[in-house]
C-alpha positions in Angstrom: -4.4 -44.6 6.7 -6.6 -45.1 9.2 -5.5 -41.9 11.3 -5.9 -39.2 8.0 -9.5 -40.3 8.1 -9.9 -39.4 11.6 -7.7 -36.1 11.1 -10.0 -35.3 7.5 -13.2 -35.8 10.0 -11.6 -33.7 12.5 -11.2 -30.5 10.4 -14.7 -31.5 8.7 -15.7 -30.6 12.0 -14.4 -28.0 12.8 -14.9 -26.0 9.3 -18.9 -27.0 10.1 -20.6 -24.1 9.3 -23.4 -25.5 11.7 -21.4 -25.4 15.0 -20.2 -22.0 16.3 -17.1 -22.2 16.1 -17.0 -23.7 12.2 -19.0 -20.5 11.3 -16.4 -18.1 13.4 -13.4 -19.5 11.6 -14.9 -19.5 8.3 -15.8 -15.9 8.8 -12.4 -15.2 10.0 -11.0 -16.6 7.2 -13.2 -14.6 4.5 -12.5 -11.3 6.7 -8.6 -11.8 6.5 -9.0 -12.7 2.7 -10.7 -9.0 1.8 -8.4 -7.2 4.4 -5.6 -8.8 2.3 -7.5 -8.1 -1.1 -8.1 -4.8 0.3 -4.8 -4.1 1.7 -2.8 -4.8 -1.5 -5.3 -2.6 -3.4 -4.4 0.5 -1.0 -1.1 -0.2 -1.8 -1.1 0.6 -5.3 -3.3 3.3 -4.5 -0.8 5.1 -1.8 2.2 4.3 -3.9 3.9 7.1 -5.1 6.4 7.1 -7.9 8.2 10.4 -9.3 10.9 9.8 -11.6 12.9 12.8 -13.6 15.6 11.5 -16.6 17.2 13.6 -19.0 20.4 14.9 -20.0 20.3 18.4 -19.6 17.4 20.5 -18.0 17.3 24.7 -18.8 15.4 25.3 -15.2 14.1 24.5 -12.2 13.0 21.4 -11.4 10.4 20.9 -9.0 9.2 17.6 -7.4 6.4 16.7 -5.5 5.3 20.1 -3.9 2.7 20.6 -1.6 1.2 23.6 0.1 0.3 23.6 3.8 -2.5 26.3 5.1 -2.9 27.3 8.5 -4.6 24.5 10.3 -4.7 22.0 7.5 -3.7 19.0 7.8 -4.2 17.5 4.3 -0.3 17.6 4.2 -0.3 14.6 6.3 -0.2 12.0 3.4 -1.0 7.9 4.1 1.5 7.7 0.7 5.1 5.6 0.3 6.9 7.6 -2.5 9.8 6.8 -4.4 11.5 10.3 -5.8 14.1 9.6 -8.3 16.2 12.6 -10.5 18.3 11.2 -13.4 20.0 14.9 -15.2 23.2 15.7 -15.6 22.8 19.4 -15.6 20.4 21.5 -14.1 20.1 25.5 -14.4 18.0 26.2 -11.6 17.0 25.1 -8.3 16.0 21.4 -7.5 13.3 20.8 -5.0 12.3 17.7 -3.9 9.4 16.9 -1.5 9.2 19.9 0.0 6.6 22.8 1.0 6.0 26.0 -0.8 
């Protein structure tokens, strides 16, 4: 019993906020908390989901097109995508993540 007060003191101590390194660790620990919040937010922002379903389509299907200019390099996208195309007939062309 004795020894888990002495381990409780030792962490008191070290989580100090007055000592240097109780304030670094704390501030570590709030900095990987947002970068976590943060991360998990871009996530959902970057993630990408496309999904076609239907039986029968009279034309062209065209999914997730993007135009490149000379020099640009918008095109370059941070994004996870998920494409998905549920037809059984199509009468026209099918294009999937591609450039015009």
């Amino acid at each position: 019993m004795e020894a888990l007060y002495w381990l409780g003191g030792q962490f008191q101590n070290l989580l100090d906020p007055g000592t240097a390194l109780g304030a670094f660790l704390i501030s570590c620990l709030a900095g990987w908390t947002c970068s976590f919040i943060a991360g998990a937010k871009w996530k959902e922002h970057t993630m990408k989901k496309n999904k076609i379903t239907s039986g029968e389509i009279k034309g062209s299907i065209h999914q997730d097109m993007h135009t490149q200019a000379q020099g640009d390099s918008s095109v370059i996208r941070k994004t996870s995508k998920k494409n998905e195309i549920n037809v059984k007939k199509v009468d026209g062309d099918v294009w999937q993540d591609s450039e015009k």
